[in-house]
C-alpha positions as CSV (number, residue, x, y, z in Angstrom):
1,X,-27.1,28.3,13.4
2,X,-30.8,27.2,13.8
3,X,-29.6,23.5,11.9
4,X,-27.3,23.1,14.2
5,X,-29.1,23.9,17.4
6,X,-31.8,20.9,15.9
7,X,-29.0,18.2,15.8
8,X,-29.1,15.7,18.5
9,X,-26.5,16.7,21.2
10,X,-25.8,12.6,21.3
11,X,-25.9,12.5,17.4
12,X,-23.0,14.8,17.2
13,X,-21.2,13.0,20.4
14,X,-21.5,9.7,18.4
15,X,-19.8,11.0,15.3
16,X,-17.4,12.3,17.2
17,X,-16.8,8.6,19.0
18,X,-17.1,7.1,15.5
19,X,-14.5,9.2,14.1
20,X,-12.0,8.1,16.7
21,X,-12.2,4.8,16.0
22,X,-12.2,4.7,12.3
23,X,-8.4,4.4,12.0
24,X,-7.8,1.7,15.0
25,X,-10.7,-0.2,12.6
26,X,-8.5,0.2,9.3
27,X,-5.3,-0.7,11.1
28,X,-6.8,-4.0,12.1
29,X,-8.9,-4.7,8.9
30,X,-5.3,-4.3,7.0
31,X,-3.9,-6.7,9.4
32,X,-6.6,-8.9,7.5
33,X,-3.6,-9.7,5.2
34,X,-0.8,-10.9,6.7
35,X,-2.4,-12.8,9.1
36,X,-4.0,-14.9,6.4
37,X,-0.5,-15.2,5.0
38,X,0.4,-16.6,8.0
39,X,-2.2,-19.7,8.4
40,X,-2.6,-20.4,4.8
41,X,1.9,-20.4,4.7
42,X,2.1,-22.9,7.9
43,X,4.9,-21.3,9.4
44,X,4.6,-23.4,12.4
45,X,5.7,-21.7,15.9
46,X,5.7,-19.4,16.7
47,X,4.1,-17.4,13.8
48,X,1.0,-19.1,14.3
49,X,0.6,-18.3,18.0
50,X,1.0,-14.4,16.6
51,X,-1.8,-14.7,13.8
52,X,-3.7,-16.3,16.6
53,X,-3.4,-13.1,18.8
54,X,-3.7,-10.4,16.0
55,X,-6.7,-13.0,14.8
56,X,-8.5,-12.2,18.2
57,X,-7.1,-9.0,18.7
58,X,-8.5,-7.5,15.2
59,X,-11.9,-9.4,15.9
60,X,-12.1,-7.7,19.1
61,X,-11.4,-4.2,17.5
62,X,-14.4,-4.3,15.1
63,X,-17.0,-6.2,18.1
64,X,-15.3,-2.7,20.4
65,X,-16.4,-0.7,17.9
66,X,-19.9,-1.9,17.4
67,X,-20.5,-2.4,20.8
68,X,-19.5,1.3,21.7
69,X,-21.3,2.8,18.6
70,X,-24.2,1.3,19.7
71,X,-24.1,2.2,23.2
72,X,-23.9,5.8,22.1
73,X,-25.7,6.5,19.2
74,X,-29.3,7.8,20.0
75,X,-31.0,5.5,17.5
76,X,-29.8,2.0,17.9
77,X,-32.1,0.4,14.8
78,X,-30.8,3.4,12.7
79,X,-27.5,3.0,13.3
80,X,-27.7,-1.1,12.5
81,X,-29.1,-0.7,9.3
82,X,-26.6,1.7,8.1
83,X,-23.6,-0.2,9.2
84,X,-24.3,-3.6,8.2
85,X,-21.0,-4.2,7.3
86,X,-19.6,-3.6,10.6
87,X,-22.3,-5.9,11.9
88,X,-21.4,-8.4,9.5
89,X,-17.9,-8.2,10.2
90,X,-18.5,-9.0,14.0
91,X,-21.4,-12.0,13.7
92,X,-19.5,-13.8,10.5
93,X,-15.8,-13.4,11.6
94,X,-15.3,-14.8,15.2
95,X,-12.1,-16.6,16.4
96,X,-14.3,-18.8,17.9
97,X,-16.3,-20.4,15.4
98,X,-16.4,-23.9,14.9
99,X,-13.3,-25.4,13.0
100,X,-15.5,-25.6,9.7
101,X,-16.0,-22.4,9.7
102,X,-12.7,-21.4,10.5
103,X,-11.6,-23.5,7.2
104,X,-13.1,-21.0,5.2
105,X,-10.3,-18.0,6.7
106,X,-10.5,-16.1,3.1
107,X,-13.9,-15.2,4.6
108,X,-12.7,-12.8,6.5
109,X,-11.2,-10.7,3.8
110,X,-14.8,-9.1,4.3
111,X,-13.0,-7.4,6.6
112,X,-10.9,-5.2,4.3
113,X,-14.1,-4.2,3.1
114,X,-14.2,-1.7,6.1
115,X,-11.3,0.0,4.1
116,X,-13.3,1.3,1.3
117,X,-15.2,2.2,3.5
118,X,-13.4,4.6,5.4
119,X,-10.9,5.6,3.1
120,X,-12.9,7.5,0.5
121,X,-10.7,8.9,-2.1
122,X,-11.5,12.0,-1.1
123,X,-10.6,11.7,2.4
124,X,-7.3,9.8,0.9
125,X,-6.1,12.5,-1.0
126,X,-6.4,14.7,2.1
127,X,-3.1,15.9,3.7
128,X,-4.6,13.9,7.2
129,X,-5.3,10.7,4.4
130,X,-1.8,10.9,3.1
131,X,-0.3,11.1,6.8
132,X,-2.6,7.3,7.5
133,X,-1.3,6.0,4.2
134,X,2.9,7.0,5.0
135,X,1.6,5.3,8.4
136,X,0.5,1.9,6.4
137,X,3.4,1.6,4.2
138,X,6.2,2.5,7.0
139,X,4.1,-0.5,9.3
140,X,4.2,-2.8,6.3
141,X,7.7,-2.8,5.7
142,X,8.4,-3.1,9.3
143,X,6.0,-5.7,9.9
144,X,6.8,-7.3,6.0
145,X,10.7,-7.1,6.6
146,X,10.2,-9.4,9.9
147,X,8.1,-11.8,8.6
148,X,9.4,-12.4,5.4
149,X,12.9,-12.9,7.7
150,X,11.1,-15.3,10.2
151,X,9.6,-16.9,6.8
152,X,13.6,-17.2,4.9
153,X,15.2,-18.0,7.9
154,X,16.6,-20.9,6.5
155,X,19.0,-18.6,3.8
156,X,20.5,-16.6,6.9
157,X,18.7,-13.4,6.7
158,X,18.3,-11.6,9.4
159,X,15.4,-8.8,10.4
160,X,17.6,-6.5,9.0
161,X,18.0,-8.0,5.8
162,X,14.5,-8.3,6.0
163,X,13.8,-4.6,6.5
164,X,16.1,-3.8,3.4
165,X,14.6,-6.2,1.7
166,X,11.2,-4.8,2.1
167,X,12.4,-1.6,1.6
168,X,13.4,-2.3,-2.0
169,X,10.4,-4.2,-2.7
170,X,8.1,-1.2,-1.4
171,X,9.7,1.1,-3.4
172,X,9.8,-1.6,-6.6
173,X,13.6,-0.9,-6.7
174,X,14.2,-5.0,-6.3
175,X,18.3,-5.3,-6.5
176,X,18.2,-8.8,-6.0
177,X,20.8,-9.2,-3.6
178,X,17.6,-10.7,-1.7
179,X,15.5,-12.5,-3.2
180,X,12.5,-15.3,-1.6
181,X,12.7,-19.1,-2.3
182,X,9.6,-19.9,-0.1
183,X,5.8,-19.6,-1.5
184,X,5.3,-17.6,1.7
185,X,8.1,-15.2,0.9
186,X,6.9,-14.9,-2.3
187,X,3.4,-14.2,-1.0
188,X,4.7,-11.2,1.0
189,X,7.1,-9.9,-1.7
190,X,3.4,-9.5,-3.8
191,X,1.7,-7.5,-0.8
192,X,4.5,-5.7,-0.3
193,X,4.7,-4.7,-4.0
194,X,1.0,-3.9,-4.0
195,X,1.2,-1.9,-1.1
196,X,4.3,0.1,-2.4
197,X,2.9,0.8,-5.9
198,X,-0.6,2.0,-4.1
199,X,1.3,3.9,-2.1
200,X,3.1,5.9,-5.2
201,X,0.1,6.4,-7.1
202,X,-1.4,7.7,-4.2
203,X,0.9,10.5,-3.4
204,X,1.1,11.0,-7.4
205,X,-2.5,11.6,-7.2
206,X,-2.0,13.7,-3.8
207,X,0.3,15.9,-5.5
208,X,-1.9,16.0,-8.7
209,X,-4.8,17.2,-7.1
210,X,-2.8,19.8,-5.6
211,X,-2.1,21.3,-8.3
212,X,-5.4,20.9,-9.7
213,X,-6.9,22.7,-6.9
214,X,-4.5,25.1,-7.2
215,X,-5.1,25.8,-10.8
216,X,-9.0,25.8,-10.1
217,X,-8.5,28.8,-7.4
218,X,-6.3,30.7,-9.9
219,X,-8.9,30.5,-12.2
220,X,-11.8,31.5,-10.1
221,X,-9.9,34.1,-8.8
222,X,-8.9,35.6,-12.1
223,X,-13.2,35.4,-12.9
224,X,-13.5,37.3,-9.8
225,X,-10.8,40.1,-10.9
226,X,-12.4,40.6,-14.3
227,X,-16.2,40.6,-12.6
228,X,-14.6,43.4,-10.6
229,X,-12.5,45.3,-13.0
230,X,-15.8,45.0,-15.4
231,X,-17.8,47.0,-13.0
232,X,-15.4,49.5,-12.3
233,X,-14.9,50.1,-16.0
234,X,-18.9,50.3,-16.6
235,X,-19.0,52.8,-13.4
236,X,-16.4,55.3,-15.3
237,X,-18.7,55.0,-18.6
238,X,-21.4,55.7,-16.1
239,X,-19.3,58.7,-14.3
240,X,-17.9,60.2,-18.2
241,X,-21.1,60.3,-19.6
242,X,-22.7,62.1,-16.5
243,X,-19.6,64.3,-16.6
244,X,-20.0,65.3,-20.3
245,X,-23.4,65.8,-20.0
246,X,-22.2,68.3,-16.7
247,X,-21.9,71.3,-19.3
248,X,-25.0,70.9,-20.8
249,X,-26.6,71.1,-17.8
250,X,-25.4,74.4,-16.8
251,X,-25.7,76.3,-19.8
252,X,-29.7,74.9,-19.9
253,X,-29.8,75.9,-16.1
């Protein structure tokens, strides 16, 4: 109680704040990815009016953040040198940097960086962790399955095909009814493969360490039970040799 009455009131309001916006920041450092698809494929219109937007709009989320966090937090030089990466982020990734340094756009892949950051495996394997990561792959094969059919256009598939398509990927099932002929389909089919085998080791390991815990509480339970039945059984040694003694007593008395 007395450690918590010494923590800053704004400390604990800024951690608060910062939690809140961890998963808006994930959402748009994992858009990272297929916007770069996007420009490096040169889908033309109007694909790259939309990587232009979610370009801007996932800068904007990460400058937000910082901006708020440091509006909030009590120690401003504190909070910048343990969040360099969020800093770094914001200064080296801007939409509006001159066109040579928007040549280099696998730059700002530092931005999945943010991911590891947040998603700690222990917070991963967390039933709120596996809820984000259901999240990810369900937008992925949404946002995968419409791409890839603005991207194959040219072989008739529609979004829904698209969305089935993606769905068997995901899931590494792969039919082949559909299958891409474009290096930008091709470059999707990979994420989405990626994301879908992630995705399955991570609910293998979700379910794993279930169990594990599980096991672990057993166990310490079943120390517990034989700590306590040892000390009953050493109070009736105690109790049978004070009772045997009992006649001794008396006659002595």
């Amino acid at each position: 109680m007395e450690e918590t009455a010494k923590i800053d009131p704004r400390e604990l309001r800024a951690q608060r704040i910062q939690a809140r916006l961890e998963w808006p920041v994930v959402v748009a450092a994992l858009l990272t990815i297929p916007i770069l698809i996007i420009q490096e494929s040169h889908f033309g219109e109007p694909w790259g009016t939309v990587a232009s937007v979610l370009n801007w709009a996932t800068w904007l989320t990460f400058f937000g953040e910082a901006a708020v966090m440091l509006a909030v937090v009590p120690d401003r030089r504190k909070w910048a040198r343990g969040h360099l990466l969020d800093l770094a982020v914001v200064i080296l990734t801007p939409p509006f940097a001159p066109q040579g340094w928007q040549n280099g756009r696998l730059f700002r892949l530092v931005r999945l960086l943010r991911v590891f950051r947040v998603l700690a495996l222990r917070r991963l394997l967390s039933l709120e962790g596996m809820k984000y990561a259901a999240m990810v792959a369900l937008g992925t094969i949404i946002v995968g399955g419409a791409v890839f059919a603005g991207v194959e256009q040219d072989q008739g598939i529609s979004s829904w095909d698209g969305i089935w398509w993606a769905i068997t990927t995901v899931t590494t099932v792969g039919y082949g009814d559909i299958v891409p002929h474009s290096t930008g389909g091709r470059i999707i089919g990979i994420s989405i493969m990626l994301v879908g085998i992630g995705f399955v080791a991570l609910l293998t390991a979700f379910i794993a360490d279930r169990f594990i815990n599980l096991s672990v509480e057993t166990e310490a339970k079943e120390d517990q039970i034989l700590a306590e039945l040892q000390a009953i059984s050493a109070r009736l040694d105690n109790l049978e040799a004070s009772v045997s003694r009992l006649p001794q007593e008396v006659s002595e008395g």
